[in-house]
C-alpha positions, 0 to 999 in steps of 0.5 A, spaced: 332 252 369 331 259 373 323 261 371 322 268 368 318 270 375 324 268 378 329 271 374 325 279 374 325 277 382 332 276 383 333 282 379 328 286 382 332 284 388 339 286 385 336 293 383 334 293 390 340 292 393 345 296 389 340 303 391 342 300 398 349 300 396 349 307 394 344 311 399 349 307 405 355 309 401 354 316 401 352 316 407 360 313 408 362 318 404 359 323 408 361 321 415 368 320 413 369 328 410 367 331 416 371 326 420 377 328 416 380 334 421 381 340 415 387 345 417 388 351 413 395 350 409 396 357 408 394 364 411 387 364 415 381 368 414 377 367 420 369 368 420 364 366 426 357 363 423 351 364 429 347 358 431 340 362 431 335 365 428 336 373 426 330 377 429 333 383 427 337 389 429 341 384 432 346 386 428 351 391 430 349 399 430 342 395 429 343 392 423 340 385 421 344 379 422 344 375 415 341 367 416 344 363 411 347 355 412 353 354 415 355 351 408 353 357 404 359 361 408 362 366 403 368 363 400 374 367 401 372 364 409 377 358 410 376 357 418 369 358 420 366 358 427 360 355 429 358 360 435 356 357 439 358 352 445 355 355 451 352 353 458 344 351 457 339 354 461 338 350 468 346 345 466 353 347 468 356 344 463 357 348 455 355 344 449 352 345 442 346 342 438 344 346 431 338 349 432 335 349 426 337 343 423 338 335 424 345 332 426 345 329 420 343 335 415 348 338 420 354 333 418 353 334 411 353 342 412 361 340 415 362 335 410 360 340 405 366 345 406 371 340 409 371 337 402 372 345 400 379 344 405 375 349 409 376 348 417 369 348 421 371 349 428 366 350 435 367 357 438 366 356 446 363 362 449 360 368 446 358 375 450 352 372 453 356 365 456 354 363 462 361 358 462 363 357 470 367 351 470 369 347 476 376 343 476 372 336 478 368 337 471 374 337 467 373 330 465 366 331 463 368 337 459 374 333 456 368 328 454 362 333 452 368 336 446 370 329 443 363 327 443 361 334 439 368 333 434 365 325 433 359 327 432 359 332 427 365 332 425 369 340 428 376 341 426 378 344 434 374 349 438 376 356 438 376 359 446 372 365 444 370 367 453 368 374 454 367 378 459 366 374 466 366 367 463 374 370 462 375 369 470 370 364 473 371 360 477 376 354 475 375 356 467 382 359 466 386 352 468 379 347 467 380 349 460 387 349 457 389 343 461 382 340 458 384 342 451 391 338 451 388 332 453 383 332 447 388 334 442 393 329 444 388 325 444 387 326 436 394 326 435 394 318 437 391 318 430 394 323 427 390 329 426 391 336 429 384 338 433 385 345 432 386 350 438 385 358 437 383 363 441 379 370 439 380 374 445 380 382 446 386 386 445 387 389 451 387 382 454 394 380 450 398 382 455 404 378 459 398 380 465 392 380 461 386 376 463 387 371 457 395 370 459 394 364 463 390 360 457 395 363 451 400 361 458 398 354 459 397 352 451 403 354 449 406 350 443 397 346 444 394 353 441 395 354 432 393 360 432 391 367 435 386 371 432 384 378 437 377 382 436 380 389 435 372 392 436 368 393 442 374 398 446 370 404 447 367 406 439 368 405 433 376 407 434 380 411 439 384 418 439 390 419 436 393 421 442 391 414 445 397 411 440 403 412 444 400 409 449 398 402 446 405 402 443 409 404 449 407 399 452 408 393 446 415 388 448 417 385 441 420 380 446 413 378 448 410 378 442 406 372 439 404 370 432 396 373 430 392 374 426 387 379 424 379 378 424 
């Protein structure tokens, strides 16, 4: 016969285990919706979320960026963009740590839209990235993004290069052959690691500096999504109009979509 003790001890024990059980769980549950890869099913709406703090009048005209968590994204966004992976100070290779929360916070963040069936993908670039990739780092490159996308759980990546990042060094033949081989790497498990692109408009030509990347992804890439802000001011004059349709070519023409 089991003691009154002995029987408060093994259920003291039970109580003990089943919270356990609950608080690993969740944990599971967690891990496993930002390992999901999210993809949007129907019409995108694509906004860029920053990894780092507003100091204000960092916004456009002078404006103040908003802060707010990543899972706090307005809900008509279905593909947001972590911005960003970049180059540190003092390294050659581009990667990504949120910098103001823990990698677990972080994949809860993730977790929380994905279950929205929202897609959370990196963006690698930005207008300050300093991203110079020789063709003896694609390996590691190739390693640097499957480690980020395992660890906290992003959908695909966003070719977000500017300026000179565009063109330097092996970046424009580095990055899409890196990138095929990490989405063929999730196709082997049946997952489609998103692959999309925002480059500025003037670069969508058949000799545009964006051409070798929207070239050499082809049928790899989901989607296009051009910035048409940045080209000398708010707008342009209406005698700049014939020129810009002048020189489209249906034959050439891509499917995009409009950020």
């Amino acid at each position: 016969m089991i003691s009154v003790k002995k029987r408060r001890e093994i259920k003291d024990f039970l109580v003990t285990a089943s919270i356990g059980i609950v608080v690993l769980g969740g944990q599971q549950v967690l891990a496993d919706a930002a390992s999901e890869m999210v993809n949007p099913k129907d019409k995108v709406l694509v906004g860029y979320w920053h990894n780092w703090k507003s100091t204000g009048k960092d916004g456009y005209k002078g404006g103040s960026s908003a802060d707010f968590n990543l899972s706090s994204t307005q809900e008509g966004y279905n593909v947001i963009n972590v911005s960003f992976m970049k180059t540190p100070e003092g390294q050659t290779l581009p990667t990504f740590k949120p910098y103001n929360k823990t990698d677990t916070e972080f994949i809860a963040e993730i977790s929380k839209l994905n279950a929205e069936g929202k897609s959370v993908l990196i963006a690698l670039g930005g207008a300050d990235a300093h991203i110079e990739l020789k063709k003896s780092q694609e390996s590691d490159f190739v390693n640097e993004i499957i480690r980020l996308v395992d660890t906290y759980g992003f959908d695909g990546l966003d070719i977000d290069l500017e300026q000179a990042a565009i063109e330097a060094a092996d970046n424009q033949t580095v990055i899409p052959s890196a990138l095929k081989k990490v989405k063929d790497h999730y196709r082997k498990d049946g997952k489609n690691f998103m692959i999309t692109m925002a480059p500025e408009f003037p670069y969508l030509t058949s000799s545009g500096k964006y051409s070798p990347y929207i070239n050499n992804l082809d049928s790899y890439y989901d989607f296009i999504n051009p910035q048409y802000y940045n080209q000398g001011g708010d707008g342009f004059w209406d005698s700049d109009l014939n020129m810009w349709i002048s020189q489209s070519n249906d034959e050439k023409k891509k499917i995009f979509s409009m950020v």
